[in-house]
C-alpha positions as CSV (number, residue, x, y, z in Angstrom):
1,X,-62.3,44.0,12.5
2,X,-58.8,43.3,12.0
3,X,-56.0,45.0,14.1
4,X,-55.1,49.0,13.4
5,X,-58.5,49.0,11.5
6,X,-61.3,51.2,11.9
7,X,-64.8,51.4,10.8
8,X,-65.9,55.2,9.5
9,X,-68.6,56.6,7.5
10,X,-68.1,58.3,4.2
11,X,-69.4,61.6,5.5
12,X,-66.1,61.4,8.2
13,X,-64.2,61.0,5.5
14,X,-65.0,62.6,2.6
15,X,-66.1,66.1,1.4
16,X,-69.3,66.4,-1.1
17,X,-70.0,68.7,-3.6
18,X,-73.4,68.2,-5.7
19,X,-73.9,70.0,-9.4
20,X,-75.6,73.4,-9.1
21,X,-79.2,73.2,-9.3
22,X,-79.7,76.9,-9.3
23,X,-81.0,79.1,-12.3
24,X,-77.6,78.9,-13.6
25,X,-77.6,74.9,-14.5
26,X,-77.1,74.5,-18.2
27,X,-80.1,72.8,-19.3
28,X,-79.9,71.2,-22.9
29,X,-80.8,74.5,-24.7
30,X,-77.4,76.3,-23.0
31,X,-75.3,72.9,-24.3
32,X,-73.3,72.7,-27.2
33,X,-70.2,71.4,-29.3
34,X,-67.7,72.9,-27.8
35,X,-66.3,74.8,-24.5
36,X,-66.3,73.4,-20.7
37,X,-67.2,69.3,-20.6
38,X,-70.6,69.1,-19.0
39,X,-70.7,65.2,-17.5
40,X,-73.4,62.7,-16.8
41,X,-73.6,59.4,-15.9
42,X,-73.3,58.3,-19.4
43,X,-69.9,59.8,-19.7
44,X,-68.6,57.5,-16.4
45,X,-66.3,55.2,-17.4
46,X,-64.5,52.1,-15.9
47,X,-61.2,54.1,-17.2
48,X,-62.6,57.3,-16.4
49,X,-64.4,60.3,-18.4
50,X,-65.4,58.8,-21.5
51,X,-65.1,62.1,-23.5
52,X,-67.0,60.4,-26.6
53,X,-70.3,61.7,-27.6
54,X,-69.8,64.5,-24.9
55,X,-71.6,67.4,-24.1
56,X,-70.5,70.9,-23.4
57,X,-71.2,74.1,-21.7
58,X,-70.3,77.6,-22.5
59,X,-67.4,79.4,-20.6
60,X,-69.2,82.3,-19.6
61,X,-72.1,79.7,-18.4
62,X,-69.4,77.5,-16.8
63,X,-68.2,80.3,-14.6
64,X,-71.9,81.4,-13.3
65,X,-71.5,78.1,-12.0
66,X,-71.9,78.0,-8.0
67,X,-70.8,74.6,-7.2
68,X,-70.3,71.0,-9.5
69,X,-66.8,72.2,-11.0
70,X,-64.7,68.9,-10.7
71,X,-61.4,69.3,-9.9
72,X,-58.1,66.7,-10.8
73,X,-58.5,63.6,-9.1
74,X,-62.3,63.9,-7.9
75,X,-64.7,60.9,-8.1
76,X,-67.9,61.2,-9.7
77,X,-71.0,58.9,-8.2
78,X,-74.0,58.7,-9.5
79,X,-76.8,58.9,-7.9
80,X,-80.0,58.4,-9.9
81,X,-80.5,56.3,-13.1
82,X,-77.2,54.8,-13.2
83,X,-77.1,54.1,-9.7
84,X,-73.6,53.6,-8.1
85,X,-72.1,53.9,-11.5
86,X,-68.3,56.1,-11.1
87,X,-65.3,57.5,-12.0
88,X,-62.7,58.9,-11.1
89,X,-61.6,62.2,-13.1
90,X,-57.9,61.7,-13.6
91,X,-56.2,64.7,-15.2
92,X,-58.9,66.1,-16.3
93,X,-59.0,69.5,-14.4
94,X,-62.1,71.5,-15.6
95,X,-65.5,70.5,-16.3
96,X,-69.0,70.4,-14.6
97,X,-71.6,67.8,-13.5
98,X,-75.0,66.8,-14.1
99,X,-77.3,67.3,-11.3
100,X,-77.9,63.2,-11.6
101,X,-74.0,63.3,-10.1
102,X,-72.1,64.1,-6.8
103,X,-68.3,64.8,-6.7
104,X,-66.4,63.0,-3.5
105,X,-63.4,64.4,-2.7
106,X,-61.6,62.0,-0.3
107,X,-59.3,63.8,3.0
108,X,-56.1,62.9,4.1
109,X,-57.1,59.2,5.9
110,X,-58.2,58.1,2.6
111,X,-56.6,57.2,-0.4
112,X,-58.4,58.0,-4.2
113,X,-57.9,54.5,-4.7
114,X,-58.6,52.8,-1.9
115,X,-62.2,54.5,-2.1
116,X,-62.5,53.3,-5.9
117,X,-61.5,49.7,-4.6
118,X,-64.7,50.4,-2.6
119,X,-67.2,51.6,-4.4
120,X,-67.0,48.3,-6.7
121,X,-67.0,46.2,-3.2
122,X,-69.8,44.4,-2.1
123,X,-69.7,46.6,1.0
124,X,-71.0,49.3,-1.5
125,X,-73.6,47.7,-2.9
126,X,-75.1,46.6,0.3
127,X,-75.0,50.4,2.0
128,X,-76.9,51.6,-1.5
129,X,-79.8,49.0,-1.5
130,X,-80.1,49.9,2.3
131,X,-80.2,53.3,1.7
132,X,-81.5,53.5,-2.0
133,X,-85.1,55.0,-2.8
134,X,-87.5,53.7,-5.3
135,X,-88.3,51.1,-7.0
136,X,-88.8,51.5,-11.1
137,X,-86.2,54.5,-11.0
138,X,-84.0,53.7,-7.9
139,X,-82.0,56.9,-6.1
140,X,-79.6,57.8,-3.6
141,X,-79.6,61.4,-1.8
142,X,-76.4,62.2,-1.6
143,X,-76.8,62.7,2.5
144,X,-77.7,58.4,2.2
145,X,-74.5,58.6,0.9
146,X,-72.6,60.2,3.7
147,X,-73.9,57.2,6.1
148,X,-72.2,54.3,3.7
149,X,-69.7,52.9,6.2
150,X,-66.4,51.9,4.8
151,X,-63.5,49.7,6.6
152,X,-60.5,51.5,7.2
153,X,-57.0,50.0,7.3
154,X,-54.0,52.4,8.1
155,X,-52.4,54.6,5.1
156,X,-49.8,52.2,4.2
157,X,-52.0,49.5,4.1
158,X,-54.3,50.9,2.1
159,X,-51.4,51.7,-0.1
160,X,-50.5,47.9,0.1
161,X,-54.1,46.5,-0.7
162,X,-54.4,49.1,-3.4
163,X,-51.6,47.5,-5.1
164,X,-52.2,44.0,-5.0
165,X,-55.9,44.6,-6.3
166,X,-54.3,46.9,-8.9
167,X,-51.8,44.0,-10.2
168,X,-55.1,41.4,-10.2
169,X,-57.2,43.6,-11.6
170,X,-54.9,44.1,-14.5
171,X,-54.8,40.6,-15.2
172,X,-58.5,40.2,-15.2
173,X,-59.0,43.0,-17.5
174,X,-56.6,41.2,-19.8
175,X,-57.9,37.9,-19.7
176,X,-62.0,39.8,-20.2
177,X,-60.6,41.3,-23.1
178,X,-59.0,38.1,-25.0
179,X,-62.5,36.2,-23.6
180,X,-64.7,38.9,-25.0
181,X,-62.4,39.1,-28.2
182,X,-62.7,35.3,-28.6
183,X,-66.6,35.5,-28.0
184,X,-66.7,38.3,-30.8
185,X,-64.5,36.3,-33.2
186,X,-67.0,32.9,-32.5
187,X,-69.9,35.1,-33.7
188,X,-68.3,36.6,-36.5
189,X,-67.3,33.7,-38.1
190,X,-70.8,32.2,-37.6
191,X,-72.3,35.4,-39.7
192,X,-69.3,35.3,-42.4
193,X,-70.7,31.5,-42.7
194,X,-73.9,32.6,-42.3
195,X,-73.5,35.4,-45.4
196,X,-71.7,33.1,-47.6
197,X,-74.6,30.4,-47.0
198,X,-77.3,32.6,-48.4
199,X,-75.2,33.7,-51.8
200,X,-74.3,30.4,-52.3
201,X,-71.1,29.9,-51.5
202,X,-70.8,28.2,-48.5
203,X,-72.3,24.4,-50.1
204,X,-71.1,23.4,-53.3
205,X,-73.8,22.9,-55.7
206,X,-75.1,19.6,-56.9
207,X,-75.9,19.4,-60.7
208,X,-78.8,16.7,-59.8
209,X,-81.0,19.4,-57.7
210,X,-83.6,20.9,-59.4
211,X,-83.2,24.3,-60.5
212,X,-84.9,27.1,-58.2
213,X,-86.6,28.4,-61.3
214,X,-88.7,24.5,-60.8
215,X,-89.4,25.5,-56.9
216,X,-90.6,28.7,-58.0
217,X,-92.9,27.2,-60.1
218,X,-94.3,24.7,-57.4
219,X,-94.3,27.8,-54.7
220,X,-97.0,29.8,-57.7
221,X,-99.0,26.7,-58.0
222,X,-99.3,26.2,-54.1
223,X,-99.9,30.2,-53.7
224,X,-102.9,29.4,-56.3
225,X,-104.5,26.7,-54.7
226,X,-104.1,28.7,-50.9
227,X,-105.7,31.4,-53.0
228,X,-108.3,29.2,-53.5
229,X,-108.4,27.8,-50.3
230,X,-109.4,31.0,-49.0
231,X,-106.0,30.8,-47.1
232,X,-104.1,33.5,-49.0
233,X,-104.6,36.5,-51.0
234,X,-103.2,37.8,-54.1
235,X,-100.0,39.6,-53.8
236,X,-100.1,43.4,-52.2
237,X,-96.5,44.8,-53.7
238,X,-95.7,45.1,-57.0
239,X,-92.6,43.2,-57.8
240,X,-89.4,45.7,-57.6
241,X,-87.8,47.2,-60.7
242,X,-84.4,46.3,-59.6
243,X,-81.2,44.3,-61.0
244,X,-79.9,41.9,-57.6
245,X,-77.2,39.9,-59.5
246,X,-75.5,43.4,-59.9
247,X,-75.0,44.0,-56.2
248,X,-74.8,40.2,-56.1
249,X,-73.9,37.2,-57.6
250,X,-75.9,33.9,-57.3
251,X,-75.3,30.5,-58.3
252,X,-76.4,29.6,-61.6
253,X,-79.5,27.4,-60.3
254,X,-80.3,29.8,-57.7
255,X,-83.1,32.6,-58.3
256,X,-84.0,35.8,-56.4
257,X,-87.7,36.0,-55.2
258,X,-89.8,38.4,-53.5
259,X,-90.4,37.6,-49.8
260,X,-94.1,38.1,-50.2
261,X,-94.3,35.7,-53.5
262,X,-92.5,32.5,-50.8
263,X,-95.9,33.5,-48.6
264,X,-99.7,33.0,-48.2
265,X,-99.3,36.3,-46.4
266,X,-97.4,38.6,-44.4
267,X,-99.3,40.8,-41.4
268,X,-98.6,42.1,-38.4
269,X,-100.1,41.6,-35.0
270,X,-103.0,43.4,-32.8
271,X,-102.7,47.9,-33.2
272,X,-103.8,48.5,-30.0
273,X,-102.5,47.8,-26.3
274,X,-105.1,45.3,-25.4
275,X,-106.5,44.0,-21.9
276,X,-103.9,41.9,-19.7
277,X,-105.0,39.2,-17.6
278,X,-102.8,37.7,-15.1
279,X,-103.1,34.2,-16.6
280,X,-104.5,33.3,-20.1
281,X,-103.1,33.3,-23.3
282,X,-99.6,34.6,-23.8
283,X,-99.1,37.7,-25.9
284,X,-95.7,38.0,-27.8
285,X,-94.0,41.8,-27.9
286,X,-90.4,42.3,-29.1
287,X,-88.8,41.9,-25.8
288,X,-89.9,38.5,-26.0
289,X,-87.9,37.9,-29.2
290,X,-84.8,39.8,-28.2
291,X,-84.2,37.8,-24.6
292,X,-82.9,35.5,-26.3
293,X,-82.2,32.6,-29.4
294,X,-85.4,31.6,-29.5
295,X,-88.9,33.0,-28.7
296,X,-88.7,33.8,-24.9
297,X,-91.9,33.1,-22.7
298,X,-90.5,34.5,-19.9
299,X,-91.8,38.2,-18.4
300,X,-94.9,37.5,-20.6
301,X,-97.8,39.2,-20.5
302,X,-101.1,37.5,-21.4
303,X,-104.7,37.9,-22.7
304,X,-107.9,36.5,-22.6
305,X,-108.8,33.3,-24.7
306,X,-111.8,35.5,-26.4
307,X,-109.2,38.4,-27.3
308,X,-106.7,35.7,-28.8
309,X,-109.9,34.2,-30.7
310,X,-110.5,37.4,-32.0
311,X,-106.8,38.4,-32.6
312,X,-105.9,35.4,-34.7
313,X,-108.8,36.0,-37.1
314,X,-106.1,38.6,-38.6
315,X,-102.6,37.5,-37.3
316,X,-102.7,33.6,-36.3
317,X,-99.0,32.6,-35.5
318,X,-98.4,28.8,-36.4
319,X,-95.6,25.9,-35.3
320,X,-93.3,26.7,-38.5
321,X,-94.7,30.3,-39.6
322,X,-91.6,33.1,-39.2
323,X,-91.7,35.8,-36.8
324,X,-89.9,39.3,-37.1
325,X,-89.9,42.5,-35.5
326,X,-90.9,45.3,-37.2
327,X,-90.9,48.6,-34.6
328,X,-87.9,49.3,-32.1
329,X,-85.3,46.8,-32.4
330,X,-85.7,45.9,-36.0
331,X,-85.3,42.9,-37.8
332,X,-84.9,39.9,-35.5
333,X,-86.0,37.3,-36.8
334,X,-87.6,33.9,-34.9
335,X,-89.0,30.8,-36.5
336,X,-92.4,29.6,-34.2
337,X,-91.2,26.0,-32.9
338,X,-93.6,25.2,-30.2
339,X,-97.0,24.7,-30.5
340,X,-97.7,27.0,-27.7
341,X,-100.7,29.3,-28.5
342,X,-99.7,33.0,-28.7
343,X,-101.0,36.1,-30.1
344,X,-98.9,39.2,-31.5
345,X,-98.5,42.8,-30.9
346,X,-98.3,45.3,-33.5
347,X,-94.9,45.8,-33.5
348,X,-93.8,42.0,-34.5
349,X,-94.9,40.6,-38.3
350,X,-95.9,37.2,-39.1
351,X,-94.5,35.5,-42.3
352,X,-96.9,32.0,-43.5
353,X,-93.9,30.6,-45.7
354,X,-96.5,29.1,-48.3
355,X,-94.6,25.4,-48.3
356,X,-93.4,24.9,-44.5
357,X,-90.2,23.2,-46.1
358,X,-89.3,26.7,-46.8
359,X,-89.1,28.2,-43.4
360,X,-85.9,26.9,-42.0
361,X,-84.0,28.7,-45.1
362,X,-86.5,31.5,-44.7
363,X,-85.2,32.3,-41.1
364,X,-81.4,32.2,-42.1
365,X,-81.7,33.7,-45.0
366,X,-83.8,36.8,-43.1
367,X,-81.0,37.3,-40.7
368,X,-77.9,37.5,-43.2
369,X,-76.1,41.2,-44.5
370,X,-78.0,40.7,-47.7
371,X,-81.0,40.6,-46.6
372,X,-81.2,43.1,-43.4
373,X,-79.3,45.6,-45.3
374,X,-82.5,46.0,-47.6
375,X,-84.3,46.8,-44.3
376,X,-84.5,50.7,-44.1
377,X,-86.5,51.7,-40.9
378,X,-88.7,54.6,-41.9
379,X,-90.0,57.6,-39.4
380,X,-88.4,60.0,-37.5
381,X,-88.3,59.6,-33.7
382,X,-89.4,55.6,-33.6
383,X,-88.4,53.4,-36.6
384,X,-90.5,51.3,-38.4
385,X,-90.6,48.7,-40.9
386,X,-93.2,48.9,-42.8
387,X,-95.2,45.3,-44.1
388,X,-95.2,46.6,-47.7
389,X,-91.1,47.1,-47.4
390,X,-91.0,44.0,-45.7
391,X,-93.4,41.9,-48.5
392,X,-90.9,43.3,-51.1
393,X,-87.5,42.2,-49.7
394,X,-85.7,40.0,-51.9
395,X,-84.9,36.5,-50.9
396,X,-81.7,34.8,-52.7
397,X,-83.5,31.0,-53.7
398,X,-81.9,28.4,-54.0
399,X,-83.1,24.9,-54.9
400,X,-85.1,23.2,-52.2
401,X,-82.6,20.1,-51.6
402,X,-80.0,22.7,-51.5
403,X,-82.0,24.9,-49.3
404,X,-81.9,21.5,-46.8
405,X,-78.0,21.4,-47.2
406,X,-77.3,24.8,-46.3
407,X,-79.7,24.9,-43.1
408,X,-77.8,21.5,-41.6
409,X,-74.6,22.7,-42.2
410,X,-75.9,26.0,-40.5
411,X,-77.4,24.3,-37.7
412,X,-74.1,22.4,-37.3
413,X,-72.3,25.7,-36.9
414,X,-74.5,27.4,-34.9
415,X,-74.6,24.5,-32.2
416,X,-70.6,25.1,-32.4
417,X,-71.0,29.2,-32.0
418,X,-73.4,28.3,-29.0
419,X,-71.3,25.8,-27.5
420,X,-68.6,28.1,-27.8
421,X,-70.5,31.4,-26.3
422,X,-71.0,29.4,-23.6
423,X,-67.3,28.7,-22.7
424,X,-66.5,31.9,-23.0
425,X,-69.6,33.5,-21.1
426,X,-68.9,31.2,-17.9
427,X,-65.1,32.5,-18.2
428,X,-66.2,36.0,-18.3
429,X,-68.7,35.1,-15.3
430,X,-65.7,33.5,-13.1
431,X,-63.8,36.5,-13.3
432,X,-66.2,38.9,-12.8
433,X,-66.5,36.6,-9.5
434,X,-62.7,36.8,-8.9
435,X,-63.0,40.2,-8.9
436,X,-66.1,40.3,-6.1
437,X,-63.7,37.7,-4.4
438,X,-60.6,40.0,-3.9
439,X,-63.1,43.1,-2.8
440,X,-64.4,41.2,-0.4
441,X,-60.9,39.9,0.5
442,X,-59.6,43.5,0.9
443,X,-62.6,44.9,2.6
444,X,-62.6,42.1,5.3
445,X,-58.7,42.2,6.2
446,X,-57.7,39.0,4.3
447,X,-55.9,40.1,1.8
């Protein structure tokens, strides 16, 4: 410990005041638009009370109030859900907490600050998983958090490292912001691409490609022989009433088709939570297509080989068939490109693009503004999208040769937007570590 220091608990510190718990606490049928703020963890933020999307409390209900009030200059911890997650109340001089909170009001050996400074330190986060509880919903009592031991430095000291961190942290906020500006700007221009790609005006046409009116034609007469085949059925949705080229504008040689007319079918996976095994075959759910670019096969959960046989008499994914989600998290869309055997939940849908030359266009053109903002979730609590809405979204065709154009110059882009992301996520990630750096400077003397 260095010289003049000394180590103290927050408890010898610190005064604590938890929300009132009594029959008074404003549940969410007392809460309303207006009157006293009523805080919770959601309203914490790094700049303190984020007053958007608050709720509020009644004054006559506010003043039944035993204990919670804040006061100017409190800090707000939270202690379940959000664990560790604070803020520091600032001006703001009237307002209650959530039970899920605890206000710390700091004594006279302890500067506001300085305790901030802390409760973002690594110190910190050791004393909470030390003294946290649970494990899928972790919690702190708030008497845990009276034991967290902090090291103490002389007023004017703390007043000195206070300073220094302030300056630094300044900088690093500024330099977050222009990375996380850049990174925004990266991905936006790959999506202004993206949406100019699928209406045709991202690749100059070239008068020798066949018209798509000609692939349209070849697309019916492979639908006929899958037909057939026993490999697709007729269509289920009745082509839509509805005038495209007046919302938008496609190239002359370019044609708008149903989704469902590209396909030898469009289905979704297995409607009920089957059996998991520890090992077997691995069964695809949405989080699996929203971890990442591709399909993720990570945190997977898995089935037996005579479920999948059975599954995939109705749903059988396929190296080049489309994937998209359909319940929750709506519309991400992931082209199959492994030949790893997988079944489907309920909640993802499986697009057969009826000529696999088709489904690299497909994907794209399922992911741009003109597309997705046919997508209208339907239901009240959970959203859906329903397989007949998504058999009758329109697809802006273009000719095939074309369709190869505009997916390399995509491709092209896209490796750019990654390589990009990448930069700028390792800068974000090296100041974030700065940051831990100078805590762990402060908190150890060296500073």
């Amino acid at each position: 410990m260095k010289k003049g220091w000394q180590t103290k608990t927050l408890g010898d510190l610190c005064a604590f005041e938890n929300g009132d718990r009594g029959e008074n606490y404003p549940s969410r049928s007392v809460q309303t638009t207006s009157g006293v703020p009523f805080i919770n963890a959601g309203h914490l933020g790094e700049n303190g009370i984020d007053f958007a999307d608050m709720n509020y409390i009644p004054r006559e209900r506010f003043d039944l109030l035993g204990n919670g009030k804040i006061r100017k200059d409190d800090i707000l911890f939270c202690l379940r859900g959000s664990l560790g997650k604070f803020a520091c109340v600032g001006d703001v001089s009237e307002g209650a907490i959530a039970s899920s909170l605890v206000i710390i009001r700091p004594n006279k050996e302890l500067l506001n600050p300085f305790l901030c400074a802390y409760l973002q330190s690594g110190n910190c986060a050791d004393m909470i998983r030390e003294f946290r509880n649970g494990a899928a919903q972790p919690n702190l009592a708030a008497a845990s958090l009276k034991k967290f031991v902090i090291p103490l430095p002389p007023l004017a000291e703390q007043q000195r490292i206070v300073g220094i961190l302030d300056e630094a942290f300044e900088g690093i906020a500024t330099a977050k912001a222009n990375a996380e500006k850049n990174l925004q700007n990266a991905r936006a221009l790959f999506e202004s691409a993206l949406n100019a790609a699928i209406q045709g005006e991202l690749i100059p046409q070239d008068s020798r490609d066949d018209s798509a009116a000609e692939l349209i034609f070849q697309i019916e007469k492979a639908r006929k022989v899958a037909i057939t085949q026993g490999r697709a059925k007729a269509e289920k949705s009745e082509p839509l009433e509805r005038n495209m080229d007046g919302v938008i504008k496609l190239p002359t040689t370019w044609k708008w088709a149903q989704l469902e007319s590209l396909t030898v079918g469009i289905s979704d996976g297995v409607h009920k939570k089957p059996h998991y095994v520890s090992t077997g075959v691995p069964f695809i759910t949405v989080k699996n297509l929203t971890a990442g670019p591709s399909i993720s096969f990570d945190d997977l959960n898995y089935v037996t080989r005579k479920d999948h046989e059975e599954f995939i008499k109705r749903t059988h994914p396929e190296k080049g068939d489309i994937l998209i989600t359909k319940d929750g998290t709506i519309g991400v869309v992931r082209l199959i490109d492994t030949d790893i055997e997988f079944s489907i939940f309920v909640s993802v849908a499986l697009i057969k693009p009826v000529m696999r030359e088709l489904a690299p266009y497909l994907v794209y053109a399922l992911r741009a503004s003109c597309v997705q903002s046919q997508i209208v979730p339907q239901g009240a609590a959970l959203k859906h999208l329903y397989l007949v809405d998504l058999r009758r979204l329109a697809i802006p065709l273009p000719p095939l040769k074309e369709q190869k154009r505009i997916v390399d110059a995509l491709d092209a882009l896209r490796e750019e937007t990654q390589r990009l992301a990448t930069i700028y996520e390792r800068k974000l990630a090296a100041l974030d570590d700065l940051k831990k750096s100078l805590l762990h400077q402060a908190f150890s003397g060296n500073l």
